[in-house]
N, C-alpha and C positions, 0 to 999 in steps of 0.2 A: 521486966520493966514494962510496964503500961503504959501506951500512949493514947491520951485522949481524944477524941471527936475533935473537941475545938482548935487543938493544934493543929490537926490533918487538915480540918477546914480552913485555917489561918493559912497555913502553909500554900495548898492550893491556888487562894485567891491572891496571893504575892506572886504566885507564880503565874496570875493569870493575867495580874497587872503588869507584870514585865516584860510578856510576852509579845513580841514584835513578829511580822509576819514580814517576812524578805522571802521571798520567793525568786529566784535567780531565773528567769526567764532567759535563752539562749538556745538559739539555732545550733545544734554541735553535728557535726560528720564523723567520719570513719575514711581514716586512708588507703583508700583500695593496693595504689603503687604510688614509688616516686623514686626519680631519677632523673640526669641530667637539667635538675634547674627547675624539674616541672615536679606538679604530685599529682594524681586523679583521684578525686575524693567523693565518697559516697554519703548521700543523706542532706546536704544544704537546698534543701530544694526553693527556699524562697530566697538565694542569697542575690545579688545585683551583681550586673557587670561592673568591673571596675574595683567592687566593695572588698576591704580588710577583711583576711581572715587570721587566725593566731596558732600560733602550733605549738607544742609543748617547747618549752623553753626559751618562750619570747620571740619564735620568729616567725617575721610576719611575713604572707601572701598575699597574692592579689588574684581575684576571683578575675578567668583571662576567656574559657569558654563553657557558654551554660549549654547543657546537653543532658539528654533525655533522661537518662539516668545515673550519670554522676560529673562534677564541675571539674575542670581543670584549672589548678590555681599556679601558677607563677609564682617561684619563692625565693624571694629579696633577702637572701641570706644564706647561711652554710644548711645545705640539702641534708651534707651527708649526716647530721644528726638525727634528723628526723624516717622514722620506720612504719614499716606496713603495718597498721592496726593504731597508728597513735590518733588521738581525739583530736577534731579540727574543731575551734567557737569561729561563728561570724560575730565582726566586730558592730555591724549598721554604721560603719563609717567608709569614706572613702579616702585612699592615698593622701597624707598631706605633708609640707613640707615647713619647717620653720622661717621664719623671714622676720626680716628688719632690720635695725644696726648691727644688732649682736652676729650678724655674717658677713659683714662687710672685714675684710681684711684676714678671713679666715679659709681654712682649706676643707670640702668638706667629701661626704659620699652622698652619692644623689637620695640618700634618706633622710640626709642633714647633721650626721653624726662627723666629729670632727677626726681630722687627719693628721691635725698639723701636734698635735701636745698642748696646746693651749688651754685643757680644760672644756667642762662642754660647752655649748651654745645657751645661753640664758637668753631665751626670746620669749615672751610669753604668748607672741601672735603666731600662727601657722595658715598657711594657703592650701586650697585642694592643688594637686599636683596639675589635675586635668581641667581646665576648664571653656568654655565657650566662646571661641575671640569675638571681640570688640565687632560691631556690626558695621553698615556704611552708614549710619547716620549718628554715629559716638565718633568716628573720624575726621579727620579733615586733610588738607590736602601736603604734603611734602616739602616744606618752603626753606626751614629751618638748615643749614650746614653743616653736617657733621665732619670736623677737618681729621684727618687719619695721620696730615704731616708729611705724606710723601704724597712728591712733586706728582709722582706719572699719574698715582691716583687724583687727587685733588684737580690736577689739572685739564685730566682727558675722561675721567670714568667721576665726577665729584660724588659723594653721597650726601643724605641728609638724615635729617632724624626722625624716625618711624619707617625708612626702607629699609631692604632687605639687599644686600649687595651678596650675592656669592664668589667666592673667592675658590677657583677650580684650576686643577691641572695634576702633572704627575708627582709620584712621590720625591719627594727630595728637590723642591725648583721654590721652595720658600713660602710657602702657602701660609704656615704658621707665624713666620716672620712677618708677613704684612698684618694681621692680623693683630699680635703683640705691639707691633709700631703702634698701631691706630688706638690700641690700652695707653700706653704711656703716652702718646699726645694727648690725651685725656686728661691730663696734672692741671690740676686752678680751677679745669672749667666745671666743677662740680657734679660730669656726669659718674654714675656709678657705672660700674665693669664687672662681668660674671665672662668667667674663661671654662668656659666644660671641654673636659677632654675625657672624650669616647674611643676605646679602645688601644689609647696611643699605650707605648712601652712607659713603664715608671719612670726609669731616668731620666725618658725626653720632658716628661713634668716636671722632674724635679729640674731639672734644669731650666724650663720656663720662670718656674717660681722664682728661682735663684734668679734671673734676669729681671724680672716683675720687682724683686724684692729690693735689689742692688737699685736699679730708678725710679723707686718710691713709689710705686706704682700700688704695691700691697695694701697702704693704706685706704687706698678706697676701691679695690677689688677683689671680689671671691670668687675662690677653685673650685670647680667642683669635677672631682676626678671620676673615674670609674674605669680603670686601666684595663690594660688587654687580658692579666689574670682574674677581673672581677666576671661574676655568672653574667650570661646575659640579660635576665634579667634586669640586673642592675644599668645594665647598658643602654638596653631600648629605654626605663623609665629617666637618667641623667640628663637628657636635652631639656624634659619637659618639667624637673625638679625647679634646674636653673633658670627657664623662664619664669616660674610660680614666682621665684624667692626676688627676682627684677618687676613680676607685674607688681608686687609692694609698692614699689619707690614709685612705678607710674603712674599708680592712680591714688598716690599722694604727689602729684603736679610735678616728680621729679624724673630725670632723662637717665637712661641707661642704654648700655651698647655690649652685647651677645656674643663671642666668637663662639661656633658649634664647629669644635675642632676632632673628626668630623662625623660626618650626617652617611657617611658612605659605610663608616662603621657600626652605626647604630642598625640600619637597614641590616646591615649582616646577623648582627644578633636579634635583628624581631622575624628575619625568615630562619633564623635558627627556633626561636620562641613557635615558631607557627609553623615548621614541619616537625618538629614534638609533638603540638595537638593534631595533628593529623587536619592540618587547614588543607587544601586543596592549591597545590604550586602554582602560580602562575608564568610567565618569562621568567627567563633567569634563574628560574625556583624560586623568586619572591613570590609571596601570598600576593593575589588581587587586592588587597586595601593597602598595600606599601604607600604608594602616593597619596593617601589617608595620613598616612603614619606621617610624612613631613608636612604636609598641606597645614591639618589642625595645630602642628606648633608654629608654623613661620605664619600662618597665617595672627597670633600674639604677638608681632611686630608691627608696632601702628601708633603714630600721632592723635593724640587724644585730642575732639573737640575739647574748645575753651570752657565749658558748660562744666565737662567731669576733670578740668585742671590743664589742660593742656598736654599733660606728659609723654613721653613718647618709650619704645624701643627701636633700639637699630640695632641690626643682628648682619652677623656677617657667617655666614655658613660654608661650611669648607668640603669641596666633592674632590674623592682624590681619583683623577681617571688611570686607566693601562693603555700605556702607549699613547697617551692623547688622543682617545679613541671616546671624543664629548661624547658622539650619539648612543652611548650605551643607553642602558632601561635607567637608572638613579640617576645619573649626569642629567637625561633630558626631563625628568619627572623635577627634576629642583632647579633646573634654569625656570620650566615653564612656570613655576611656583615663585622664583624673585622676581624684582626689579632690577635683572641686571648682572653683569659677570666681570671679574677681572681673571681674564685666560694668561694664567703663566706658563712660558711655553719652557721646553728643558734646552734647547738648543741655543736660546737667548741665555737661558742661566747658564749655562757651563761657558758662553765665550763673555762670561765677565757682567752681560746687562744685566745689573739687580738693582731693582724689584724689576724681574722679568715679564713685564706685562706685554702681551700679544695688543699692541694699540687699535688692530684690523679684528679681531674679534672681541674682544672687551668693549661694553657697552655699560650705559646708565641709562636706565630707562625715562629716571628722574631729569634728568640731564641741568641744563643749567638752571634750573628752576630753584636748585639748593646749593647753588656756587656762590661766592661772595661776588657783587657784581665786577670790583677791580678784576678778579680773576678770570672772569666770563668774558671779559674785554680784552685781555690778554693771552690766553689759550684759546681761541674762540676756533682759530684754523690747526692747530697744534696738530688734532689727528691727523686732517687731511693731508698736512703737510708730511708728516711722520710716513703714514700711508704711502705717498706717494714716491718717498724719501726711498723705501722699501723696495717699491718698484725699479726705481733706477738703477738703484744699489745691485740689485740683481742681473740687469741690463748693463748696466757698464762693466760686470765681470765678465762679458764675452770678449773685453780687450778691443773697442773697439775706440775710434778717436772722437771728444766728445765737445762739444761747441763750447765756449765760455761761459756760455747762461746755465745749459744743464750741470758743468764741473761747479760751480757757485752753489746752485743749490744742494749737489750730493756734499759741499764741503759744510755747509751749514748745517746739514741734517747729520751729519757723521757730530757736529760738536752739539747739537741737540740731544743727541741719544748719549753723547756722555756727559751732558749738565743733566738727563734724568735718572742719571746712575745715585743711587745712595746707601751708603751705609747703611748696615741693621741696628736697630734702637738708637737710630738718631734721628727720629722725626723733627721735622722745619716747621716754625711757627710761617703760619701763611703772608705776612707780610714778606719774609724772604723769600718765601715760593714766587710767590707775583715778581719781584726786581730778577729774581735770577732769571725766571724764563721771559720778561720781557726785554731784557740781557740779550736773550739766545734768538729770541726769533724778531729782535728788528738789526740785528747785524752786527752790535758791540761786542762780539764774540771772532767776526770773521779772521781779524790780524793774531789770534789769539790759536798758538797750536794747539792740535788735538790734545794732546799730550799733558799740555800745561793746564787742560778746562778746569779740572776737578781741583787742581790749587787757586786759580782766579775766581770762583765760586770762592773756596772758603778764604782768601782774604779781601774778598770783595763786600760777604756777609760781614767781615770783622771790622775793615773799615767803615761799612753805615752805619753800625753799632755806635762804634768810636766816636769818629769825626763826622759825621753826619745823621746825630741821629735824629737833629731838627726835622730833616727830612723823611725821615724811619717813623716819628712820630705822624705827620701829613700823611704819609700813606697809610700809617695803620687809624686815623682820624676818619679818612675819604675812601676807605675800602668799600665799604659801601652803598657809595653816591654813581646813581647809572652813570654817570661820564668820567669818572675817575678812570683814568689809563687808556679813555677810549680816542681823544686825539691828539694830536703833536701839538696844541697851544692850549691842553687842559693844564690846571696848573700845577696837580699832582705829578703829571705825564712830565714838564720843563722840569722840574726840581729832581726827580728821577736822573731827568737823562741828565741832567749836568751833571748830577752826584758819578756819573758811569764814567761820561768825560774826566773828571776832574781821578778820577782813581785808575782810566787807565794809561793816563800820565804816566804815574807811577809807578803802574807795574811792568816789572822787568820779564 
């Protein structure tokens, strides 16, 4: 069979017309080792810090130290798959995470892959995981009220929106519990809610969730887990996934609130990540840039000038100490890093006070500048008095005999501290906040035994509801007016106190 010229020519030039030149340009490595979490890889010589790399079988790394002759990557995924000699591509991307509605009310892993069964995440936006916070001239200043719902908070430590309140003390004295309250007061008022939980045990999540879920709270909050069995990895990167997937909503002019449940765990898994690369220990064995490591994400908590929309984050970061032993190395690197502390103490929580806040060490740095002003007019001496209530309390167990004036105020201060007892996941809309402890510290309490407070609260709330809530309205009208509640002939302050009169007629 002869084939002629003109065919082979014909053929040729089809084939030269079709011809497309794709050239696959990519950085590729060589994995030298890899184990516990880490891989050392040879040949990425132009890769970035920070930057995606890929491994056989879709898992990805993060280029974590560049070094002279070969990178250390970080691998967000199952290690034990990948082996000595498998091929590494650099991606020229960096970390990102998905964001927008499609996470709201979803469970996820700090890579944004879902937890819950619900299918995956259809977002078609994504955020770099890592980026540059907000400077001082994109800021502005604290003014805004973020209510949490409970009394001791709101009333003695208030927060606002775009600070940073850390919530510290030992394990088991309700740390996570203040925090979850201050999620579900969040119902109506439109702000979004991200719950990261670093290192905690899986049940204790699931059992969060289940709580989150059961008070409708799901519906405008996402988890983003990464439990005590996920790699470190995955751990150190979770804080800074769930702020990415919250800066979304704020720099579309809308408000979110952070719990980083907690920040003491994640520090353990990035000097775990950094005495693998052979970083240089610092105290503690932490690497010298640990305080790096929380500074550049709390410092992504901030009130947006009017200019970029206003929006804000408020993040509440959780240090869990030993023995109540604050000055450790993490304790004092993320006091100095917030605005501020609520110190639950364990000796208050085991004899019943809950929410166990230390009133003598708990601070707001913001102070009343983000309080509703009725409440700034009504808690305005609460610490002091609390404070000093503390004092006495401790002075009069020597059993010694005590004048009328001092037994008066320790009996006030004893029904103080149990009107700021409350239940877990019953956050108070601030209008009762205000009547109850204006209740408690101008004297409407004194004929009222210890015993009976915590029922006189709740049918005293049920009664203004009821039969007074002409007056419930006024106050929730003028909570905002500088002189609401601040004297005995304002007119919110007569309508109050009559309503107090006229109920504790009634109560037996």
């Amino acid at each position: 069979m002869k084939i002629s010229a003109d065919e082979i020519a014909s053929v040729i030039q089809q084939e030269i017309a079709n011809f497309e030149s794709e050239i696959d340009v990519r950085e590729v490595g060589t994995v030298l080792e890899v184990g516990d979490g880490i891989a050392r890889v040879h040949g990425l010589t132009n890769v970035a810090a920070g930057e995606m790399v890929e491994f056989p079988g879709g898992i990805i790394g993060l280029a974590f130290n560049l070094e002279e002759n070969s990178v250390g990557i970080i691998i967000l995924g199952d290690y034990l798959k990948i082996n000595e000699g498998d091929e590494v591509k650099s991606l020229g991307t960096l970390l990102s995470v998905p964001v927008g509605d499609a996470v709201v009310g979803r469970v996820l892993d700090p890579l944004g892959n879902p937890l819950d069964g619900k299918g995956p995440v259809n977002s078609s936006e994504t955020r770099p995981v890592e980026i540059i916070a907000a400077g001082v001239a994109e800021r502005q200043p604290v003014t805004e009220p973020m209510q949490t719902g409970l009394k001791a908070v709101d009333a003695m430590t208030p927060v606002g929106r775009g600070q940073r309140e850390l919530i510290i003390g030992d394990r088991k004295t309700g740390k996570t519990a203040v925090g979850i309250d201050a999620i579900i007061n969040q119902k109506g008022s439109g702000v979004k809610c991200f719950y990261i939980a670093v290192g905690q045990k899986d049940s204790s999540v699931a059992g969060v969730i289940k709580e989150l879920t059961e008070h409708g709270a799901m519906d405008y909050t996402t988890v983003i887990v990464s439990g005590a069995s996920s790699p470190a990895p995955l751990q150190y990167i979770a804080p800074y996934a769930g702020t990415a997937m919250a800066e979304h909503f704020m720099y579309n002019s809308g408000h979110c609130l952070i719990v980083y449940d907690d920040l003491s765990k994640q520090a353990v898994a990035y000097r775990e990540l950094s005495l693998l690369m052979r970083r240089p220990p610092g105290r503690e064995a932490y690497p010298g840039d640990v305080f790096y490591c929380h500074s550049r994400l709390l410092e992504r908590s901030v009130k947006l000038s009017e200019e970029l929309g206003g929006g804000s984050i408020t993040s509440f970061p959780i240090i869990e100490t030993q023995e109540g032993e604050v000055s450790a190395y993490i304790p004092t690197n993320v006091i100095s890093i917030t605005d501020g502390q609520i110190y639950l103490q364990p000796d208050l929580f085991f004899s019943g006070v809950r929410p166990a806040m230390n009133a003598g060490i708990s601070v707001s740095r913001v102070g009343g500048a983000a309080q509703v002003k009725a409440m700034k007019n009504v808690a305005g001496s609460l610490r002091l008095d609390l404070a000093s209530f503390r004092e006495l309390e401790a002075f009069a167990q020597l059993g010694t005999d005590l004048d009328p004036a001092t037994q008066s105020k320790l009996d006030r201060g004893y029904r103080m501290v149990e009107l700021l007892k409350q239940a877990q996941y019953k956050p108070l809309n601030v209008v009762d906040q205000i009547m109850v402890i204006y209740a408690g510290t101008n004297g409407y309490l004194d004929e009222v035994p210890i015993s009976e407070v915590r029922r006189w609260e709740s049918e005293f709330l049920e009664f203004m509801q009821t039969k007074k809530k002409d007056v419930w309205d006024l106050l929730d009208k003028n909570k905002d007016v500088g002189s609401a509640m601040k004297k005995k002939d304002d007119e919110t302050t007569k309508a109050v106190s009559e309503a107090i009169d006229d109920f504790n007629k009634s109560f037996k």
